[in-house]
KOLFIGU-278928 format. One record per residue (C-alpha): residue in three letters; z, x, y; residue number from 0. Coordinates in Angstrom, 3 decimals. Example, Ala and Ser with C-alpha at 12.3 -4.5 7.8 and 13.67 -1.06 7.14 Angstrom:
<sites>
@residu->Ala, w->7.800, u->12.300, v->-4.500, num->0
@residu->Ser, w->7.140, u->13.670, v->-1.060, num->1
</sites>
This chain:
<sites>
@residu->Unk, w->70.056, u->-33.867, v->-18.271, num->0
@residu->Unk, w->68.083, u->-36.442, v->-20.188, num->1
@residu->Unk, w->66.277, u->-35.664, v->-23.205, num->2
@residu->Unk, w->62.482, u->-36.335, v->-23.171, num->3
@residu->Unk, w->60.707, u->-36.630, v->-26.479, num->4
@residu->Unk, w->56.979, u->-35.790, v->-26.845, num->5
@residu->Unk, w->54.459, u->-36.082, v->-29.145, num->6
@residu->Unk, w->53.884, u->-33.166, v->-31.820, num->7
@residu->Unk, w->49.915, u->-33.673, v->-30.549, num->8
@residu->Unk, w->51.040, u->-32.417, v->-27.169, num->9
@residu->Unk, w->52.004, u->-29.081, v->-28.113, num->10
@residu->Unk, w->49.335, u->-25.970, v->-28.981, num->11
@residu->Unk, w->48.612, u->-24.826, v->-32.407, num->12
@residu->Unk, w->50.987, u->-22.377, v->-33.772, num->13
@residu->Unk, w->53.821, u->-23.793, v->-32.113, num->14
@residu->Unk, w->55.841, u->-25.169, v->-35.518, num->15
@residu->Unk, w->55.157, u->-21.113, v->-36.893, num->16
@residu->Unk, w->56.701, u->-20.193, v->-33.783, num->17
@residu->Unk, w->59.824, u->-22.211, v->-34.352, num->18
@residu->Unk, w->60.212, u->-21.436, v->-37.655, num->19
@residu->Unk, w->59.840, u->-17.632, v->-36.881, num->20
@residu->Unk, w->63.092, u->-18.598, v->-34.043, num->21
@residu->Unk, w->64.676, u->-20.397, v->-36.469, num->22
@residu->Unk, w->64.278, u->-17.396, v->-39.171, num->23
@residu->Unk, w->65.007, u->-14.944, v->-36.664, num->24
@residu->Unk, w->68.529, u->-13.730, v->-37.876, num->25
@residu->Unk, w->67.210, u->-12.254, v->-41.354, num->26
@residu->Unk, w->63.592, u->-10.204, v->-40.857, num->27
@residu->Unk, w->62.919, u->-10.863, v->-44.510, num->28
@residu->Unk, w->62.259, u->-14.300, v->-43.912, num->29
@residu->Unk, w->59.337, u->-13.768, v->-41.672, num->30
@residu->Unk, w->57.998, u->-10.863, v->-43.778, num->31
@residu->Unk, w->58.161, u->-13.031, v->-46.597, num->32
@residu->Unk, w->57.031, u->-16.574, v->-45.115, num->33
@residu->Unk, w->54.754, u->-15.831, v->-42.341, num->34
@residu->Unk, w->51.871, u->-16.759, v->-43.998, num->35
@residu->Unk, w->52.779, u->-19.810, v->-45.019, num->36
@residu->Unk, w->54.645, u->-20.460, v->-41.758, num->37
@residu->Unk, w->50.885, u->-20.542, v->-40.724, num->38
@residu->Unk, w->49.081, u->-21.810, v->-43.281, num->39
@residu->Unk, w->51.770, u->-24.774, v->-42.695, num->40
@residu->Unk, w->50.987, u->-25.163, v->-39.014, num->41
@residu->Unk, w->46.778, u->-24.653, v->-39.259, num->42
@residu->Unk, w->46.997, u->-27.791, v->-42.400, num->43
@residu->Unk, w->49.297, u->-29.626, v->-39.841, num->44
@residu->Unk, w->47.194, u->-29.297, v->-36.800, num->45
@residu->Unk, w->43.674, u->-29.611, v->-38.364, num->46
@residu->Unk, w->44.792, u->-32.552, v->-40.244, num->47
@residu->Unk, w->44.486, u->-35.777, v->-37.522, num->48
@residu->Unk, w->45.942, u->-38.496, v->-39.680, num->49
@residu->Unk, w->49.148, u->-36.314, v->-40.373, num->50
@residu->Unk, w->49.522, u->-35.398, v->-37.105, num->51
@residu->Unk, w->49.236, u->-38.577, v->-35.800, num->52
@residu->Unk, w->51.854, u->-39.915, v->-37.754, num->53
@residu->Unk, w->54.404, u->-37.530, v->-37.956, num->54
@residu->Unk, w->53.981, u->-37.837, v->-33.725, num->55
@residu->Unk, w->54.844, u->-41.844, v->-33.425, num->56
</sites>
Protein backbone atom coordinates (compact mmCIF):
# COMPACT_ATOMS: atom_id res chain seq x y z
CA UNK A 1 0.00 0.00 0.00
CA UNK A 2 1.64 3.27 -0.90
CA UNK A 3 1.11 6.30 0.99
CA UNK A 4 -0.35 9.30 -0.94
CA UNK A 5 0.08 12.73 0.55
CA UNK A 6 -2.39 15.57 -0.19
CA UNK A 7 -2.70 18.95 0.28
CA UNK A 8 -4.37 20.33 3.64
CA UNK A 9 -6.47 22.67 0.85
CA UNK A 10 -8.02 19.45 -0.39
CA UNK A 11 -9.81 18.51 2.59
CA UNK A 12 -13.34 20.32 3.93
CA UNK A 13 -13.45 22.69 6.75
CA UNK A 14 -13.67 21.15 10.08
CA UNK A 15 -11.65 18.34 9.21
CA UNK A 16 -8.36 19.22 11.66
CA UNK A 17 -11.42 19.62 14.70
CA UNK A 18 -12.40 16.33 13.62
CA UNK A 19 -9.00 14.80 14.11
CA UNK A 20 -8.28 16.34 17.07
CA UNK A 21 -11.71 15.25 18.56
CA UNK A 22 -10.23 11.29 17.27
CA UNK A 23 -7.17 12.00 18.60
CA UNK A 24 -8.81 13.25 22.10
CA UNK A 25 -11.20 10.58 22.01
CA UNK A 26 -9.91 8.38 24.98
CA UNK A 27 -10.57 11.15 27.78
CA UNK A 28 -14.23 13.09 27.17
CA UNK A 29 -12.82 15.99 29.13
CA UNK A 30 -10.68 16.94 26.46
CA UNK A 31 -13.38 17.65 24.00
CA UNK A 32 -15.63 19.26 26.64
CA UNK A 33 -12.89 21.37 27.48
CA UNK A 34 -11.21 22.16 23.93
CA UNK A 35 -13.92 22.00 21.47
CA UNK A 36 -14.13 25.41 20.97
CA UNK A 37 -10.92 26.08 20.31
CA UNK A 38 -10.55 22.83 18.35
CA UNK A 39 -12.80 25.05 16.06
CA UNK A 40 -11.87 28.28 16.44
CA UNK A 41 -8.35 26.59 15.39
CA UNK A 42 -9.70 25.02 12.22
CA UNK A 43 -12.21 28.23 11.01
CA UNK A 44 -8.58 30.73 11.54
CA UNK A 45 -6.81 27.86 9.57
CA UNK A 46 -9.19 27.51 6.75
CA UNK A 47 -10.25 31.20 6.29
CA UNK A 48 -6.73 32.20 6.38
CA UNK A 49 -5.29 31.53 2.46
CA UNK A 50 -1.66 32.39 3.02
CA UNK A 51 -1.47 29.88 6.05
CA UNK A 52 -3.10 27.38 4.39
CA UNK A 53 -1.20 27.55 1.52
CA UNK A 54 1.87 27.09 3.19
CA UNK A 55 1.40 24.72 5.72
CA UNK A 56 -0.02 22.53 2.35
CA UNK A 57 3.47 22.64 0.18
Amino acid sequence: MDIVFKKITEFPRGSLASLLKDGYSFEPKFERDFHKQWQEFDDFFMITPVLRNSAAL
